[in-house]
N, C-alpha and C positions, 0 to 999 in steps of 0.2 A: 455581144453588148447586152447589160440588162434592160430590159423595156418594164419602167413603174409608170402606173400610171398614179397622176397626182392624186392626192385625198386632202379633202378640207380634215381638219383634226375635230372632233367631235366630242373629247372631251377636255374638263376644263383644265384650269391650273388644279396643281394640288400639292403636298407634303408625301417625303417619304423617310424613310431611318435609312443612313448609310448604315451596311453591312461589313465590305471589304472590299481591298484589292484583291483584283485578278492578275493582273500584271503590271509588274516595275518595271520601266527602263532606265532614264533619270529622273522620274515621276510615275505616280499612278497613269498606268497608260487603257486602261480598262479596268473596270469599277461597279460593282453589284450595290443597288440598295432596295430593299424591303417595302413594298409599296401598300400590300395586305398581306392576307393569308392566302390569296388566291393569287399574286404579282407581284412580278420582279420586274425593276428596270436595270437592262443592262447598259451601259455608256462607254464612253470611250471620249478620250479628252480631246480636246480641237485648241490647244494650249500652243500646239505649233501651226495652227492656220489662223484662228482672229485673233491668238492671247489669251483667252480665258476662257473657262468653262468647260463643261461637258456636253456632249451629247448622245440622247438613250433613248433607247424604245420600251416601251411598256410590254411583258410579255406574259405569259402566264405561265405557273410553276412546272406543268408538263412540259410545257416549250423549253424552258430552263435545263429542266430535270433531263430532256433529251439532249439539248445542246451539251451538258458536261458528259452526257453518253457518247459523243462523238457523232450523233446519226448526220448531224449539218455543221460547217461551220457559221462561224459568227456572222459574217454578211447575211447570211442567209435571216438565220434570226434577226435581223435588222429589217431585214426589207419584207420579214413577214410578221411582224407583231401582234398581237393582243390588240383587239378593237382597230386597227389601224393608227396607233395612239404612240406618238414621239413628241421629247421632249428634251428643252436647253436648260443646268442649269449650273449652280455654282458649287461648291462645297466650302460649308465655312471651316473656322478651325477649332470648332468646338467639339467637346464630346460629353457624351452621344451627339451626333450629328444629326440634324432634322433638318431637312434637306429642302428648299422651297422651287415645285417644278414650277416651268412656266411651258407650256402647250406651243408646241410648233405644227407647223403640215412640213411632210416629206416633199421638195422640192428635188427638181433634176442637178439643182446647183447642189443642194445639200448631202447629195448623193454622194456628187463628186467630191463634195470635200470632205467630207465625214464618216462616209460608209466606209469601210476597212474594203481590202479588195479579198476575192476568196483564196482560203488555203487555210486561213488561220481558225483552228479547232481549239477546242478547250485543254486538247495536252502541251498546245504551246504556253497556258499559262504559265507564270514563274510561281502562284501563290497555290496552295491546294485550297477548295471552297468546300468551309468548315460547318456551313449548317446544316448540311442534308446528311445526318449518318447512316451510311447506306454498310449493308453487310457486306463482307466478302462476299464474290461471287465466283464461285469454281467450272474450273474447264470439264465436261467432258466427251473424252473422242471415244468418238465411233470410227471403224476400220473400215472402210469400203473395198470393194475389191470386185472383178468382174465389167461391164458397158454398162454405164451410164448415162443419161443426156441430163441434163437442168432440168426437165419436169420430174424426173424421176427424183432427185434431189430435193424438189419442192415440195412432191408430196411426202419424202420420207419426214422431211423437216415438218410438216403441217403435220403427222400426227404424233409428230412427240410433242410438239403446242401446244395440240388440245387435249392430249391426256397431262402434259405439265400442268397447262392452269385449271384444269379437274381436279389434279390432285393438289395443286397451292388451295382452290377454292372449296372444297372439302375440311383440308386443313386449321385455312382461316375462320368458314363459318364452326366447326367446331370449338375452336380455343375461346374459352370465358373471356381472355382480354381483350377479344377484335371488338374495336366499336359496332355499336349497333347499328349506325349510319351503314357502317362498309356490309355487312351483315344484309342488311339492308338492299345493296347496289348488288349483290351476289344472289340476293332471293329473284331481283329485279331481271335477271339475265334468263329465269325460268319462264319467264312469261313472253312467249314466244305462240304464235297462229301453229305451230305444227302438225305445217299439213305437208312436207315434203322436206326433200334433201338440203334446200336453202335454210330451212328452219334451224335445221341440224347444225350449220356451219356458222350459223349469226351465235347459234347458243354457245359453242366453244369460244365464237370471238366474243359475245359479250361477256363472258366468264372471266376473260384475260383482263377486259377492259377493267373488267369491275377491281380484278386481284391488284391492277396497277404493274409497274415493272417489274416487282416478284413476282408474276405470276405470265411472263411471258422471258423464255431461253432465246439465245441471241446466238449466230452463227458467228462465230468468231474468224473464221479459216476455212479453208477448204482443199485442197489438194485432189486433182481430177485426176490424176498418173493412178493405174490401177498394179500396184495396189496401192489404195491412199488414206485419206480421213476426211472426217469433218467433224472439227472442233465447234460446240455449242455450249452455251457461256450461261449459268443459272447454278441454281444450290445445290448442293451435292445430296443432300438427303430428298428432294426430291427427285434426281436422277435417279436414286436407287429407289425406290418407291416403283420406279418407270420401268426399269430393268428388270426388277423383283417381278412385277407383274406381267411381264413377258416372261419371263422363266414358268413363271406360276400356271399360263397360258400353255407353254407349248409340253406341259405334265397332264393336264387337265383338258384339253383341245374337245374330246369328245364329248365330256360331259356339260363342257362349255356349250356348245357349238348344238347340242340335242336342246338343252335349256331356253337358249336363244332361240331355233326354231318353234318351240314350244309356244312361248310368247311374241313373238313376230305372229304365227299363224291365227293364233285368238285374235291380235287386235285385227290383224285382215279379213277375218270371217266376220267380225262385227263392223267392218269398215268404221275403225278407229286410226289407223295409219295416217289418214290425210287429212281428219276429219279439223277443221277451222277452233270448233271451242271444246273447251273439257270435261273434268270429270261431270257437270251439271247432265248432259244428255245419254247416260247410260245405268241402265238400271243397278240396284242395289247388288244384285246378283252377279252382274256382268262385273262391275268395279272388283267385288271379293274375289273374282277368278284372277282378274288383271292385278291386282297384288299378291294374289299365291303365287302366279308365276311369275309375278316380277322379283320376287323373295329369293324362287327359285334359283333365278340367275343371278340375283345379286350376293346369294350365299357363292354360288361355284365359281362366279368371273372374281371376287374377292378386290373389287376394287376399291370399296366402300360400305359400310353397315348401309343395309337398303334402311334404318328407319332415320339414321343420319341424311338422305339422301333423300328421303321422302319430304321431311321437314323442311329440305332449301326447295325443293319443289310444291312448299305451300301446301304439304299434305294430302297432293293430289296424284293419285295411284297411276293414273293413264300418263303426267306428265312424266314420273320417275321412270315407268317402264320406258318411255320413249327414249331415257335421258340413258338407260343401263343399255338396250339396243346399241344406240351412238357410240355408247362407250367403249361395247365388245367389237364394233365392227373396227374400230379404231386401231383395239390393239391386234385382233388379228391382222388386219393388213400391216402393223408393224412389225409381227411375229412372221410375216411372209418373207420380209428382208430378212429376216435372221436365218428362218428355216431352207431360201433360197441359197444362202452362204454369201450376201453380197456386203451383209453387214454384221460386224463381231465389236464383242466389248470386252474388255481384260477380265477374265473370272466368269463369265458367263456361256455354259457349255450346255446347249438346248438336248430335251430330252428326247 
C-alpha cells in the first residue's frame, strides 16, 4: 500500500500550453502540457470518474525527461512531483490551447481515484513525444567471462561512467556551440575541497550532472552466465573514445604509469594531495613543477590536450593534475578487466 502523506498545495493557480497526447484509448487518456522552460504537467483524464477534466502534476523536465527514459513509471511521477504541486483542469477546444490550472492538494481520495496504479511506463504510450529530440543512442557490449558478484559489476560500470562523462565533458566544453551557461556548470564540477578520494568521486559525478543525460551510459542488460555481457546504452563515438583509450593504455602502461608516479610523488612531498584550497598556497616554483609534470602525463595518458583541460579547471595546475591522476587511475583499473581476460570488446586485442 502507498503511504502519502497530505501536502497543502503551495502554489497558485496558473496557465499552461497544451503540448500533446500521450495516450489514446477512446479519448486523450494521458496528456503533456508545457508549463515553462523548466515544467511539465503531466495528466491523466478523470472523464470516467466525475465526467470532466484532467488531472496532473507539475513536474520538472528532468523528472519528465526520466520518466520517458523508463527509470519510473507514471504513478510514481505522480506521487513525486515538482514542488509538491497537482493540479484539475479542463481542456478547451481551441488551438493553440492555453490551458487554465486550478491548484489542488493531493488527497488520499484523490489518490484513489486518479492516481494510475503502477506498471504503466512511458513505452505503453500509443503517441511518441515529439518535443525533446534526443539522438540515437547505441548499445554497447562488453563480453564478460570468468566469477563475478554485483560489486564487481558496479565498479566495472562506475569507471566507464566517469571516464564516459570525461570524455562527453571535454567534448562539450570544447565545441564553440555549447552554451556558455553549460560551459559554465562543467567548469562548476572543478571546484571541489580535494582533499581525498570522496572529492574524486563527487568530480566525475558532478561532471555527469552538469553533461546532463548525454553524458551519463545506461546498463541496458546484463547476462551473469559466464560467459556473458553487459549491454550499456550511450553514443558510440564515445564508447570508442573509451576503448581507444584503453587500448592506448595497455601499449603505453609503463610510460604511463612512471608519469603518474612522477606527479602523485611531487604533490605528496609538498603535501598537496589532501590539501583543502589551491593553486593560491604554493609557491611560483612549486605550481611550474606541478604543470611540467602534469603536461607530462597528460601528453602520455592521451586522454585530453592538458591546456584544454587546464582551462575547465579554471587554469589552475594543482586542480588538473589532480583531475589527470583521477583520470589514469580510472582507466587503469578498467584496463585491469581487460588485461585479467574478464572483459573483451569486438576488435579490441590488448597489447
Amino acid at each position: 500500500m502507498t503511504t502519502v502523506v497530505e501536502k497543502s498545495a503551495t502554489t497558485a493557480d496558473g496557465w499552461a500550453i497544451f503540448e500533446q497526447v500521450l495516450f489514446w484509448s477512446s479519448e486523450p487518456e494521458v496528456v503533456v502540457l508545457d508549463f515553462n522552460k523548466f515544467s511539465k504537467v503531466i495528466a491523466v483524464s478523470a472523464s470516467n470518474i466525475d465526467g470532466s477534466g484532467y488531472f496532473g502534476a507539475k513536474v520538472s523536465v528532468a523528472q519528465f525527461r526520466n520518466y520517458l527514459r523508463g527509470k519510473f513509471d507514471l504513478r510514481f511521477l505522480f506521487l513525486r512531483p515538482d514542488r509538491w504541486t497537482w493540479y484539475h483542469f479542463d481542456l478547451p477546444s481551441l488551438d493553440p490551447v492555453k490551458v487554465k490550472l486550478r491548484n489542488v492538494e493531493l488527497t488520499q481520495k484523490r489518490i484513489s481515484m486518479y492516481v494510475p496504479g503502477h506498471g504503466f511506463f512511458a513505452r505503453d504510450h500509443s503517441e511518441e513525444y515529439e518535443a525533446f529530440p534526443t539522438a540515437p543512442r547505441d548499445v554497447q557490449r562488453f563480453l564478460v567471462n570468468g566469477e563475478w558478484d554485483m560489486r564487481e559489476f558496479s565498479r566495472f560500470h562506475a569507471q566507464i561512467s566517469d571516464l564516459y562523462a570525461f570524455s562527453q565533458g571535454v567534448e562539450e566544453f570544447a565545441d564553440a556551440n555549447t552554451p556558455v551557461e553549460k560551459k559554465r556548470d562543467i567548469v562548476k564540477a572543478f571546484v571541489k575541497p580535494w582533499e581525498g578520494g570522496g572529492s574524486y568521486v563527487g568530480f566525475f559525478r558532478s561532471l555527469a550532472k552538469a553533461g546532463g543525460e548525454d553524458a551519463r551510459p545506461d546498463i541496458k542488460a546484463i547476462q551473469w552466465a559466464s560467459p556473458g555481457y553487459m549491454d550499456v546504452v550511450g553514443e558510440a563515438e564515445a564508447f570508442e573514445k573509451l576503448i581507444s583509450l584503453v587500448d592506448h593504455f595497455g601499449r603505453n602502461r609503463r610510460a604511463i604509469m612512471e608519469a603518474y608516479d612522477h606527479l602523485w610523488s611531487y604533490l605528496q612531498e609538498f603535501k598537496l594531495l589532501g590539501a583543502r584550497k589551491r593553486g593560491d598556497f604554493a609557491t611560483d616554483s612549486v605550481l611550474k613543477e606541478v604543470e611540467s609534470r602534469g603536461k607530462d602525463l597528460g601528453k602520455v595518458l592521451g586522454a585530453t590536450a592538458y591546456s584544454t583541460l587546464k582551462r575547465m579547471a579554471g587554469e589552475d595546475a594543482i586542480v588538473t593534475a589532480k583531475v589527470l591522476l583521477a583520470t589514469e587511475r580510472r582507466v587503469s583499473r578498467l584496463y585491469d578487466f581487460f588485461s585479467e581476460g574478464r572483459v573483451a570488446v569486438e576488435g579490441l586485442k590488448l597489447a
